[in-house]
C-alpha positions in Angstrom: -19.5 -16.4 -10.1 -16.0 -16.0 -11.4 -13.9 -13.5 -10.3 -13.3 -11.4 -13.4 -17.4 -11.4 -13.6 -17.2 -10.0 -10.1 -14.7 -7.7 -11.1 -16.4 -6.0 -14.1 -19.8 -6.1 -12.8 -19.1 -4.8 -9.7 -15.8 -3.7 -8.3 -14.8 -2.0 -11.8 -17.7 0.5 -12.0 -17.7 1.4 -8.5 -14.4 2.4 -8.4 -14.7 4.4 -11.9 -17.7 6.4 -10.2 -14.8 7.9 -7.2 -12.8 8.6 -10.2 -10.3 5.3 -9.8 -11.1 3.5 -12.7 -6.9 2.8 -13.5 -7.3 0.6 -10.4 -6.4 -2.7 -11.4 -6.9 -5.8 -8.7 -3.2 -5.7 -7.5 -3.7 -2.4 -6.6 -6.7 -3.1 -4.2 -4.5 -6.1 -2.8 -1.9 -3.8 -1.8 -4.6 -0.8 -0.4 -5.8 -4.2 2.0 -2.4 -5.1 2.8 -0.9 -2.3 3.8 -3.3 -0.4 6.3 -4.3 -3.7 7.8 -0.5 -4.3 9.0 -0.5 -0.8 9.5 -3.0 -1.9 12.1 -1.2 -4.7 13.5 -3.8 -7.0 12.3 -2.2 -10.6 12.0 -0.2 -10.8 8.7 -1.4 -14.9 7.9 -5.0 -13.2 7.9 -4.2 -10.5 5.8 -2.7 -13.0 3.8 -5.2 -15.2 3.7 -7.5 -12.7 3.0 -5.2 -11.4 -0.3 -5.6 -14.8 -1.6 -1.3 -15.5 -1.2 1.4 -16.7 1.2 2.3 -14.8 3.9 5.2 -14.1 2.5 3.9 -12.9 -0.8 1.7 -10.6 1.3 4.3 -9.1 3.0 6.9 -9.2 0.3 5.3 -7.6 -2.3 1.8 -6.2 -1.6 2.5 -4.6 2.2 4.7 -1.4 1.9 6.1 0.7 4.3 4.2 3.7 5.3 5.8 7.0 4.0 6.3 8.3 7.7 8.4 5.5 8.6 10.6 6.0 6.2 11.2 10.1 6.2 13.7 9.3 9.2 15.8 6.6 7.2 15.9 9.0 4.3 16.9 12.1 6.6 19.5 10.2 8.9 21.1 8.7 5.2 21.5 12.8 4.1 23.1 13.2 7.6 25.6 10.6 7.2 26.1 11.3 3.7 26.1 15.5 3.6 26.6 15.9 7.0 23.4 18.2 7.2 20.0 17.6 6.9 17.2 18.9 4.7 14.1 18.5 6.0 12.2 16.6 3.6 7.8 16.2 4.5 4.8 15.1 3.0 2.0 17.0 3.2 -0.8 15.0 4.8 -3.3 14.5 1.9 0.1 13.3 -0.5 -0.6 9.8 -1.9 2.7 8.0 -2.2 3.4 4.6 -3.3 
C-alpha cells in the first residue's frame, strides 16, 4: 500500500468529515510533533515516528507553544516601550 493510497483512501476523507479537509500531510507532521515534545516524549522517537532526522523534526515541524512565547513578546515591549500591554490568547485560539 503506498502512502498517497493511504492518504486518499483514508486519512483525506476522515479529516474532510471534522471539517479539515485543507490538511495537507505536513500539517499532521507538525500536529504529531509538536504536542508530543510538548509532552517531553523523546524527540529521536518523534522523529522517527515523522519519518525525518531529529533535526528536521525539531527544526521545522515542532513549534513552540503560543504560551511560551507571550512572555518573550511582552518582556521585548518592555525593553522596547518601557510598558507593557498585556497581550492573551483566548484558550480555544488556534495559532500557528
Amino acid at each position: 500500500m503506498s502512502k498517497d493510497n493511504c492518504w486518499n483512501r483514508s486519512i483525506k476523507p476522515n479529516l474532510a468529515k471534522v471539517g479539515l479537509a485543507w490538511a495537507n500531510f505536513l500539517v499532521m507532521r507538525r500536529t504529531h510533533s509538536t504536542p508530543m515534545g510538548e509532552l517531553g516524549i523523546d524527540g529521536k522517537l518523534v522523529a522517527d515516528q515523522c519519518g525525518h532526522t531529529l533535526d528536521v523534526s525539531q527544526n521545522i515541524y515542532r513549534q513552540s507553544p503560543v504560551a511560551s512565547r507571550l512572555p518573550a513578546v511582552n518582556q521585548l515591549e518592555i525593553s522596547l516601550n518601557g510598558v507593557q500591554t498585556e497581550f492573551s490568547v483566548p484558550e480555544d485560539a488556534a495559532i500557528n
